[in-house]
C-alpha positions as a LaTeX table, in Angstrom:
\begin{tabular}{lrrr}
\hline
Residue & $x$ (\AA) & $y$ (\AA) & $z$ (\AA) \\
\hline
Unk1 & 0.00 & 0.00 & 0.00 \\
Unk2 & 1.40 & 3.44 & $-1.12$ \\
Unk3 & 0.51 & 6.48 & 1.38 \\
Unk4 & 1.08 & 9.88 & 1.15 \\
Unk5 & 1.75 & 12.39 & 3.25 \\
Unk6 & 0.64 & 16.16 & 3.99 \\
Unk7 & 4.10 & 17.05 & 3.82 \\
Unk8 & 4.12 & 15.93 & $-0.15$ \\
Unk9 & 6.58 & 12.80 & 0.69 \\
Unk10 & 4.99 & 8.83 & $-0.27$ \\
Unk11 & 5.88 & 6.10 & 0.80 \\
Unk12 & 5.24 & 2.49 & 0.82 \\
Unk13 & 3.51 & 0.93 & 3.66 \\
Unk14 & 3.11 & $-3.37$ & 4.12 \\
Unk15 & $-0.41$ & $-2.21$ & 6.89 \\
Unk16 & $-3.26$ & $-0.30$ & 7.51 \\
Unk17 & $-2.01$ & 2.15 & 9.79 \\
Unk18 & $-4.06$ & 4.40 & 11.98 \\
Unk19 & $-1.80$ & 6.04 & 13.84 \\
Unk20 & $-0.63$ & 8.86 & 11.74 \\
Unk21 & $-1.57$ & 12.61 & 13.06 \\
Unk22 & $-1.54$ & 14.44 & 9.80 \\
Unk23 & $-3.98$ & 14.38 & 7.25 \\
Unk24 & $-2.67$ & 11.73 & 4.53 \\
Unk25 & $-3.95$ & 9.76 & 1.70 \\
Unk26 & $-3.98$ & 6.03 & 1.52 \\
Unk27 & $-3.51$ & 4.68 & $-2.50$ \\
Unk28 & $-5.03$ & 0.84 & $-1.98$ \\
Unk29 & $-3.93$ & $-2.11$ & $-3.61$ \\
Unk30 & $-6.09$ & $-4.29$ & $-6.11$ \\
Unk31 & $-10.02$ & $-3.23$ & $-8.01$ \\
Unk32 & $-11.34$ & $-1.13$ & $-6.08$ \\
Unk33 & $-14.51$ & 1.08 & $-6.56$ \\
Unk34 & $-12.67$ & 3.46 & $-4.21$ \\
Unk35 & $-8.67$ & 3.42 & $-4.37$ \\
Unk36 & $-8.09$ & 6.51 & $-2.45$ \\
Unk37 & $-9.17$ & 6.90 & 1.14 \\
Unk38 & $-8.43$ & 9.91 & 3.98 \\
Unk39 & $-9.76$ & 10.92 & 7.01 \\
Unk40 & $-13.02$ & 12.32 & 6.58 \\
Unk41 & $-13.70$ & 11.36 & 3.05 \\
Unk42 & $-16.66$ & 9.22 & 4.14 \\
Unk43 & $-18.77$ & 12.63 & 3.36 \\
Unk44 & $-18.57$ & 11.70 & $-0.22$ \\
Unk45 & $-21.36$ & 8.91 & 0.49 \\
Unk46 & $-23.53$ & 11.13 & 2.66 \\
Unk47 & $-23.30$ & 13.59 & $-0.17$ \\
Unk48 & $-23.63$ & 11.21 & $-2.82$ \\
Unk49 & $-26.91$ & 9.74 & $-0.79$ \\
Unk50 & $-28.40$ & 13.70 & $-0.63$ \\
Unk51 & $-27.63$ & 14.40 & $-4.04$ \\
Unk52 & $-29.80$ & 11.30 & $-5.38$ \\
Unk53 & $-32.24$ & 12.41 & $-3.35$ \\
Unk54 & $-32.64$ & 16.09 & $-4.99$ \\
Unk55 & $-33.40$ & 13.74 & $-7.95$ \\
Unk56 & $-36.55$ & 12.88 & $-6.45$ \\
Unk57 & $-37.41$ & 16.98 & $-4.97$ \\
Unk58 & $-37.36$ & 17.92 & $-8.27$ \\
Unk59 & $-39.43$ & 14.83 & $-9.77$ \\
Unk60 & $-42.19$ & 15.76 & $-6.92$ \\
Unk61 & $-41.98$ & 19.31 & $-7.75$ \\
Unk62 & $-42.55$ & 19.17 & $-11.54$ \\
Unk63 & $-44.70$ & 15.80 & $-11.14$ \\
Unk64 & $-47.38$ & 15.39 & $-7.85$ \\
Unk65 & $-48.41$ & 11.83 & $-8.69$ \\
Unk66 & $-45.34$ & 9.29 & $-8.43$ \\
Unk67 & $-47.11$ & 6.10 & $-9.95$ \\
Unk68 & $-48.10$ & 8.05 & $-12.85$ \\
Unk69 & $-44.88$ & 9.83 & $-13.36$ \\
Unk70 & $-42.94$ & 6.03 & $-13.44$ \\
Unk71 & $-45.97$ & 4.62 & $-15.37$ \\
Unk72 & $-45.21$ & 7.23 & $-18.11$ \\
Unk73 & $-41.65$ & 7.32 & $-17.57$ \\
Unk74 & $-41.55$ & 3.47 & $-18.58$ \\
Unk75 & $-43.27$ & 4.46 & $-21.83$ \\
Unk76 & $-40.88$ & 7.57 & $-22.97$ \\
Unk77 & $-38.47$ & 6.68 & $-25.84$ \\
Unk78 & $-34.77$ & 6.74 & $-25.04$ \\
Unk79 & $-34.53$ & 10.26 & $-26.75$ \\
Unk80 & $-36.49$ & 12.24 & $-24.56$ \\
Unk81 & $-33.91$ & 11.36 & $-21.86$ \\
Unk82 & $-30.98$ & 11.16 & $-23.74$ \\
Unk83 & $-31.09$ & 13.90 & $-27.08$ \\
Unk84 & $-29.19$ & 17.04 & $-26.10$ \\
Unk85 & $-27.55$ & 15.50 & $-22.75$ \\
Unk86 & $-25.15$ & 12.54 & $-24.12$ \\
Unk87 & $-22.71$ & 11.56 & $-26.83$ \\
Unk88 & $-23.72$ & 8.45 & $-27.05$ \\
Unk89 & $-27.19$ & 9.77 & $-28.52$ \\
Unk90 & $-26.82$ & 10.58 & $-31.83$ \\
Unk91 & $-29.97$ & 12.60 & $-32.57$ \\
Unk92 & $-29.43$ & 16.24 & $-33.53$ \\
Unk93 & $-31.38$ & 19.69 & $-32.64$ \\
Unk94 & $-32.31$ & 19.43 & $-36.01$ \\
Unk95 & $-34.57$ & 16.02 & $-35.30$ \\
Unk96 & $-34.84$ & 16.95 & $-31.84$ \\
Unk97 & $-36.86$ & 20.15 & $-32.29$ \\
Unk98 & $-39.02$ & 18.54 & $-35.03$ \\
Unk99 & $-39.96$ & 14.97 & $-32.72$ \\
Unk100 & $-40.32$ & 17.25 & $-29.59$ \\
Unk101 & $-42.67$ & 19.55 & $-32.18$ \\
Unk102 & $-44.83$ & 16.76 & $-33.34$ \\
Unk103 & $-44.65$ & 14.04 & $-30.63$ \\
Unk104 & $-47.95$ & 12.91 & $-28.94$ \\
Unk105 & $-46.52$ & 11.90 & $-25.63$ \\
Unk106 & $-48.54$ & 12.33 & $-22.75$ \\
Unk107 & $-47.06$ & 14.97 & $-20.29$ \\
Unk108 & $-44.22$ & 15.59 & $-23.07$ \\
Unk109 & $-42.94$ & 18.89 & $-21.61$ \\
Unk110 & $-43.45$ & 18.29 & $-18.00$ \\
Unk111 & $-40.59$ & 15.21 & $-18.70$ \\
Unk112 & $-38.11$ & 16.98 & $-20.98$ \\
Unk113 & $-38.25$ & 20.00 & $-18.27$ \\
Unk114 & $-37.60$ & 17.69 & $-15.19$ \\
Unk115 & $-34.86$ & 15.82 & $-17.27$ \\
Unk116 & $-33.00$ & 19.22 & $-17.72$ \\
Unk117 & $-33.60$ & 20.23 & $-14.04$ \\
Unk118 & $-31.95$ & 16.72 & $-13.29$ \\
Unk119 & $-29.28$ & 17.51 & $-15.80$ \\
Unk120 & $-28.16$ & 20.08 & $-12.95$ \\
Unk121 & $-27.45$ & 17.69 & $-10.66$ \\
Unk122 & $-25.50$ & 15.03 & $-12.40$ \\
Unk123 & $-23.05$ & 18.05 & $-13.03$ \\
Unk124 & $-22.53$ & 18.51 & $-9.22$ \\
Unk125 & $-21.74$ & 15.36 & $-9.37$ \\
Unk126 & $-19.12$ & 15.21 & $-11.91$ \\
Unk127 & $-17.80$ & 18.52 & $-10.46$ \\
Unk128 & $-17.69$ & 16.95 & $-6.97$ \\
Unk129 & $-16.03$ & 13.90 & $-9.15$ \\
Unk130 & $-13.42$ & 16.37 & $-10.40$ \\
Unk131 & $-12.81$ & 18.42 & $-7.53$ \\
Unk132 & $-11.83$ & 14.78 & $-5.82$ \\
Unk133 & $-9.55$ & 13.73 & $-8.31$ \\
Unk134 & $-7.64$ & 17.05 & $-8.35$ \\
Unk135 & $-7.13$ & 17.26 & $-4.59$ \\
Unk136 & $-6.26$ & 13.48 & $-4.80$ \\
Unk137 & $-3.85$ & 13.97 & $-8.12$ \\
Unk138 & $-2.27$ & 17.16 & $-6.09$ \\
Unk139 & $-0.87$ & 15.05 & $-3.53$ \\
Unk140 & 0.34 & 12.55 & $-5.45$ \\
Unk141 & 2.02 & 14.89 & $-7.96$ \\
Unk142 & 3.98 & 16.78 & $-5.51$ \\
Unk143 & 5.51 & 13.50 & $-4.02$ \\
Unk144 & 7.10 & 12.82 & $-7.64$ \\
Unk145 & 10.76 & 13.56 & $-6.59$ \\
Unk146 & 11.18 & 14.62 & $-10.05$ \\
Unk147 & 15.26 & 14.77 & $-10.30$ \\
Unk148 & 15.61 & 16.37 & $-7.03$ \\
Unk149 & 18.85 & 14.31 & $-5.77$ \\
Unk150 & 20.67 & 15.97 & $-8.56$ \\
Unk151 & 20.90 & 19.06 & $-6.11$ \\
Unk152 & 22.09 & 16.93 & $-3.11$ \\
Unk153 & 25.36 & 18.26 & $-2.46$ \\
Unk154 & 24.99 & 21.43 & $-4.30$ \\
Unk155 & 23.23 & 22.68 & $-1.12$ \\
Unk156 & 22.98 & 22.34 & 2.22 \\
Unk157 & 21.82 & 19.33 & 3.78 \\
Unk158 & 19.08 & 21.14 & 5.86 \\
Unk159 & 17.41 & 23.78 & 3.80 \\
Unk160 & 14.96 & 24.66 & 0.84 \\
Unk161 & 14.75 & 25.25 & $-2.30$ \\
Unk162 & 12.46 & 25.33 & $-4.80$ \\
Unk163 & 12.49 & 23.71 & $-8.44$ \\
Unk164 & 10.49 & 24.54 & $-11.62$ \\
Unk165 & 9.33 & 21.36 & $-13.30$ \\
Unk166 & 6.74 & 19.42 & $-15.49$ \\
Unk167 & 5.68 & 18.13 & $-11.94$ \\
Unk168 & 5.12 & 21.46 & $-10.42$ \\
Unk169 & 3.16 & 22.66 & $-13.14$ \\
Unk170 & 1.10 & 19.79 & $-13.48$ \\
Unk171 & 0.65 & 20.12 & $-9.67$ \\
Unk172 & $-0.09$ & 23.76 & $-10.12$ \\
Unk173 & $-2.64$ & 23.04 & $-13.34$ \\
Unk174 & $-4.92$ & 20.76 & $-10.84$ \\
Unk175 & $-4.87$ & 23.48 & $-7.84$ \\
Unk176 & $-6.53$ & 25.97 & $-10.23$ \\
Unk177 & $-8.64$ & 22.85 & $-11.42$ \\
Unk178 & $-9.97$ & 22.28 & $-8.04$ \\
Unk179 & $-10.76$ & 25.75 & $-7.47$ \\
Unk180 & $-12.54$ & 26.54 & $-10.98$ \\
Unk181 & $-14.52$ & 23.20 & $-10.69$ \\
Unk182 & $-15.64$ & 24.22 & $-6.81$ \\
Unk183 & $-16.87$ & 27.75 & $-8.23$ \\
Unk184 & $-18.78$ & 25.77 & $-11.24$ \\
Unk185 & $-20.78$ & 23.91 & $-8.37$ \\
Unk186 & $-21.60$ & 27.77 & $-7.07$ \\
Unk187 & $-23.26$ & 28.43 & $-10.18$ \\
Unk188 & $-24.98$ & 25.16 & $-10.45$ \\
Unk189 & $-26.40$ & 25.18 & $-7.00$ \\
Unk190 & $-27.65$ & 28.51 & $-7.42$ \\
Unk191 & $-29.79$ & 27.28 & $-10.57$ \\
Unk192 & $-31.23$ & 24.46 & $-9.30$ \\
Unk193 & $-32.41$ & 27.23 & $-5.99$ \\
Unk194 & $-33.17$ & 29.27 & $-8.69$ \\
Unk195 & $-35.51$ & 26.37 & $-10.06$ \\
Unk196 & $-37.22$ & 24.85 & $-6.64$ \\
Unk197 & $-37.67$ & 29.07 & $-5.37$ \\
Unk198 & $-39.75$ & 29.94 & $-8.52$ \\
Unk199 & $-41.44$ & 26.99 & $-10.10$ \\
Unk200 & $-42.25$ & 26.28 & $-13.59$ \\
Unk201 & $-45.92$ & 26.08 & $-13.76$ \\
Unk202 & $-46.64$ & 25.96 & $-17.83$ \\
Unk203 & $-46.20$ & 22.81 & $-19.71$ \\
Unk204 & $-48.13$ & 24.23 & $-22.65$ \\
Unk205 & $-44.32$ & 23.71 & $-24.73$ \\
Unk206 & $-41.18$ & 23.03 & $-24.45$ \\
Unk207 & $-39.96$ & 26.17 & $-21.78$ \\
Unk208 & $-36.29$ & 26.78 & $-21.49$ \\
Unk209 & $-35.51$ & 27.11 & $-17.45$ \\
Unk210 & $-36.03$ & 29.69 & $-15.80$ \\
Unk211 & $-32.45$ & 29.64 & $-14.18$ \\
Unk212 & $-30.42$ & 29.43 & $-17.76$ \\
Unk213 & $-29.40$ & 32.78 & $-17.60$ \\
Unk214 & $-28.69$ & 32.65 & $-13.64$ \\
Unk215 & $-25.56$ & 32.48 & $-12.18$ \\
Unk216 & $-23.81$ & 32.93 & $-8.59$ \\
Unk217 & $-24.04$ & 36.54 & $-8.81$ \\
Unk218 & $-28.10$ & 36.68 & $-9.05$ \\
Unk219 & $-27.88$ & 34.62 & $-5.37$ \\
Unk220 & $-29.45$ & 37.67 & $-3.46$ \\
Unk221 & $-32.64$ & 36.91 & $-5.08$ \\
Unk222 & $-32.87$ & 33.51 & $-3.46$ \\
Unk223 & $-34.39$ & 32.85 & $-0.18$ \\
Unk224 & $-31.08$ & 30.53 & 0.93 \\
Unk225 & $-29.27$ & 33.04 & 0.65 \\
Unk226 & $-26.74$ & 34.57 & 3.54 \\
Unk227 & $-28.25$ & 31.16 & 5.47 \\
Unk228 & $-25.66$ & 29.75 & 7.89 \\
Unk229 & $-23.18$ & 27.01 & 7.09 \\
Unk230 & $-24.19$ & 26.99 & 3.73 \\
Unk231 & $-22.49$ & 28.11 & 0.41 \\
Unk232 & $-24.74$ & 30.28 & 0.59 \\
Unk233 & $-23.53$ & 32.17 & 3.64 \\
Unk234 & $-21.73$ & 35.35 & 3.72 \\
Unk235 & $-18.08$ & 34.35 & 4.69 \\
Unk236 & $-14.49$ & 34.87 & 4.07 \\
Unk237 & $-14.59$ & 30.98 & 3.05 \\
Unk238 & $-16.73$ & 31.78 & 0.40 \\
Unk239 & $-14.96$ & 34.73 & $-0.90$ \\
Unk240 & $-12.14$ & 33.23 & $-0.90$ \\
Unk241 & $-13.34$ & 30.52 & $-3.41$ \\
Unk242 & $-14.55$ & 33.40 & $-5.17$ \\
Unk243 & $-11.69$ & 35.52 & $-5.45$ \\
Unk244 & $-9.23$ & 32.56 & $-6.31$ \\
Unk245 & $-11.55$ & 31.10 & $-9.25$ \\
Unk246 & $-11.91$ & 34.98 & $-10.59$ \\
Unk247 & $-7.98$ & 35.28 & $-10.56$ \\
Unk248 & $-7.46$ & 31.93 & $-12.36$ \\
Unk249 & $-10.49$ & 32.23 & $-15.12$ \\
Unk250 & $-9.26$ & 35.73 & $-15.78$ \\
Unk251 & $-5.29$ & 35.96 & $-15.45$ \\
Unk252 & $-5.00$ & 32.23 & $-16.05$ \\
Unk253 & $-2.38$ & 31.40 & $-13.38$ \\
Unk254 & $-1.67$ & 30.36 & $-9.73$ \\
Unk255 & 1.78 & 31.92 & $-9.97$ \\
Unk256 & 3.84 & 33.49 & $-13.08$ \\
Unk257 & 6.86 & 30.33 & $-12.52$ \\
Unk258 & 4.97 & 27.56 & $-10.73$ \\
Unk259 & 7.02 & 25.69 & $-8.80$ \\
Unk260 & 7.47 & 23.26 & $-5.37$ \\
Unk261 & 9.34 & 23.68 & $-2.95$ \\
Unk262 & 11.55 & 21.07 & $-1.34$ \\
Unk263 & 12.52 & 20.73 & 2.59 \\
Unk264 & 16.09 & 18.74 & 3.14 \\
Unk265 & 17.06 & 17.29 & 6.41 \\
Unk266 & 20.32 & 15.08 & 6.45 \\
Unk267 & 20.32 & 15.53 & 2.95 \\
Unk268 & 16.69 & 13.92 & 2.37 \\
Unk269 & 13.84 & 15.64 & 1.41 \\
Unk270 & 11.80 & 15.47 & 3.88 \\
Unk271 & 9.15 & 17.83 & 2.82 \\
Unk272 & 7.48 & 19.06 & $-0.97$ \\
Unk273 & 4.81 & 21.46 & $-1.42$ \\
Unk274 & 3.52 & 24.51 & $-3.19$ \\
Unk275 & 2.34 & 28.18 & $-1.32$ \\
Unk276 & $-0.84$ & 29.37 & $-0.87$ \\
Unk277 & $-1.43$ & 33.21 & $-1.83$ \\
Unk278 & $-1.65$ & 35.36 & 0.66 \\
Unk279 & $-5.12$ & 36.41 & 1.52 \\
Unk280 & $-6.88$ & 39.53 & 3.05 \\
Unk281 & $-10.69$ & 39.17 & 4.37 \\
Unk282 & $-11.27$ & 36.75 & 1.87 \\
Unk283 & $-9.57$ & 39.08 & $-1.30$ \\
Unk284 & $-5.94$ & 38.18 & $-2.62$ \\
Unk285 & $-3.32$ & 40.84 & $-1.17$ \\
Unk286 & $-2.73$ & 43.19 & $-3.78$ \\
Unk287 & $-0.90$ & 46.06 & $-4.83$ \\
Unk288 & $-2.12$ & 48.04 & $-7.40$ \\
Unk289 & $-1.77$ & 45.41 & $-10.41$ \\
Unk290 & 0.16 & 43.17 & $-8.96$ \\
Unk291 & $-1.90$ & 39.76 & $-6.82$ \\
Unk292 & 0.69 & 36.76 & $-6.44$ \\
Unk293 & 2.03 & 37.39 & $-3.15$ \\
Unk294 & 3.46 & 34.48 & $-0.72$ \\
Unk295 & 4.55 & 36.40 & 2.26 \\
Unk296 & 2.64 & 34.41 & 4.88 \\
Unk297 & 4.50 & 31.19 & 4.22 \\
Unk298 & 0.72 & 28.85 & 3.76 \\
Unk299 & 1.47 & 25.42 & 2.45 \\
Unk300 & $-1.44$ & 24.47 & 0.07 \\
Unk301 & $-0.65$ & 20.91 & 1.38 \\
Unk302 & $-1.82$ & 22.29 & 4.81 \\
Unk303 & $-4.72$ & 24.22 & 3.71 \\
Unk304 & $-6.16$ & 21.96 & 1.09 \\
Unk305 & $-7.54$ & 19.60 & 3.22 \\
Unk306 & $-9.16$ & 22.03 & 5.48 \\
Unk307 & $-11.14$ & 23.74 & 2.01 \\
Unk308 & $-12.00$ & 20.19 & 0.72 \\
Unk309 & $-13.58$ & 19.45 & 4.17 \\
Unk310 & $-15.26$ & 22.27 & 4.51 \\
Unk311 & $-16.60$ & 22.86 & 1.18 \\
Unk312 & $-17.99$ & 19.59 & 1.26 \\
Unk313 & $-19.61$ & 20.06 & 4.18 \\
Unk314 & $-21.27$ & 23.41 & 3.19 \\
Unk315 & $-22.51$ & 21.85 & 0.43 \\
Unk316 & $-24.11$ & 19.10 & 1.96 \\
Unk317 & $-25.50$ & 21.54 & 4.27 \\
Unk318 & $-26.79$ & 23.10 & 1.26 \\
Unk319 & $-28.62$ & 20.01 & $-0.24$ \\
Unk320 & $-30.55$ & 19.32 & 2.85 \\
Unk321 & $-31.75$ & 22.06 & 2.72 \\
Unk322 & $-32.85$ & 22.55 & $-1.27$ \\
Unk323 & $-34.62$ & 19.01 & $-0.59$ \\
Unk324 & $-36.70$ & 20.45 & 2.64 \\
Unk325 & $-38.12$ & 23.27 & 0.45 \\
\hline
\end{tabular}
């Protein structure tokens, strides 16, 4: 079994071993349906559980008799779920427009319209899918000793430095991954609100949703909104999600060079990680034009796994909610 470490070093292990104060992850050996497990990560079950469940708040909101809603459900050909959503549906908006024009399906509109409101939650999903993978692939990534012990001897044995390499940019690309894939799931969230907060209530045609043109900006009009322990709520964790996601969308980098760092003790690295920006009330530090600064010495392998857990846990928050409403 392979496990590694907050401090960015792996290592190969022959047990399950509990007793290990940091947060770390655990690669496991053989098929698995899960391969990676950490400390806390059994919220991705309880989220996965809520999530299926806002399935079936938005198939009671659009439809109020069950039975009838599975009875016609049964009866629906495969392109009324599938046209529009999937690649491996072949159909274009061409034939889709002219079948949804002259179809005779019972309750036609009400279905395509719950379908698309369900379409919003598979994407948390996949978000939440990719947000895991890039907070698992960081830590691996900035384990990879990457030719470091060709600088052994050329400095001190105890010291840093820092190195600029395929493995620090990769690590780099799946920070601002993480961070533009937790802001998607902003936007997403605050559609489907949008969508339980002011019902569709004509099925006369084929409506587009009343949330397409909402985003997380148009939040304020929602009820959830500024609501405690949610995403929702009006917090430097929040902005800070925010403010990182604008920075990378818009000037398309966590740092101009990125690069890891690299702890030596004894003349073995003992330690590999990247820096967090420095942060002011939420708002990257800045001066005038100028928003990459590292003066408060944050290790995103310390902070990561704080976001992750939190996140997660406002967004679960979140989902109770949206399926009490």
């Amino acid at each position: 079994m392979k496990i590694y470490l907050q401090s960015g070093i792996a290592k190969d292990i022959n047990n399950f071993i509990n007793e290990i104060d940091t947060f770390h992850i655990r690669e496991l050996e053989g098929e698995r349906l899960s391969k990676y497990v950490y400390p806390g990560d059994e919220i991705n079950y309880t989220l996965d559980g809520k999530l299926c469940r806002l399935y079936d708040t938005l198939r009671d909101m659009i439809f109020e008799d069950t039975g009838k809603y599975y009875q016609e459900l049964s009866l629906l050909p495969i392109w009324v779920q599938e046209a529009g959503q999937n690649s491996d549906c072949g159909i274009s908006v061409d034939t889709f427009n002219e079948w949804v024009g002259k179809s005779g399906i019972p309750n036609l509109y009400k279905h395509l319209y719950l379908v698309d409101c369900q379409f919003l939650v598979g994407t948390i999903q996949n978000l939440l899918c990719a947000m895991e993978d890039a907070f698992i692939r960081y830590y691996k990534i900035i384990s990879l000793p990457d030719g470091e012990d060709q600088y052994i001897g050329l400095v001190e044995s105890n010291g840093v430095i820092f190195m600029l390499s395929q493995s620090s940019t990769s690590a780099s690309s799946v920070i601002e991954t993480y961070f533009t894939k937790a802001y998607s799931i902003l936007d997403i969230v605050c559609k489907i609100c949008y969508e339980i907060q002011f019902k569709q209530e004509d099925f006369s045609s084929y409506k587009k949703m009343k949330s397409a043109d909402v985003l997380w900006g148009n939040r304020k009009k929602l009820t959830i909104n500024g609501m405690s322990d949610t995403l929702f709520e009006k917090c430097e964790f929040i902005s800070t999600i925010e403010a990182l996601r604008n920075e990378l969308v818009h000037n398309g980098t966590w740092e101009l060079n990125p690069k890891k760092f690299i702890r030596f003790e004894n003349g073995q690295a003992q330690e590999r990680f990247m820096l967090f920006p420095d942060m002011s009330q939420g708002h990257l530090s800045t001066a005038k034009n100028r928003k990459h600064f590292f003066a408060s010495g944050i290790k995103v392998n310390d902070i990561l796994p704080k976001i992750h857990a939190e996140f997660k846990n406002r967004l679960l928050k979140t989902i109770e909610i949206m399926n009490k409403i």
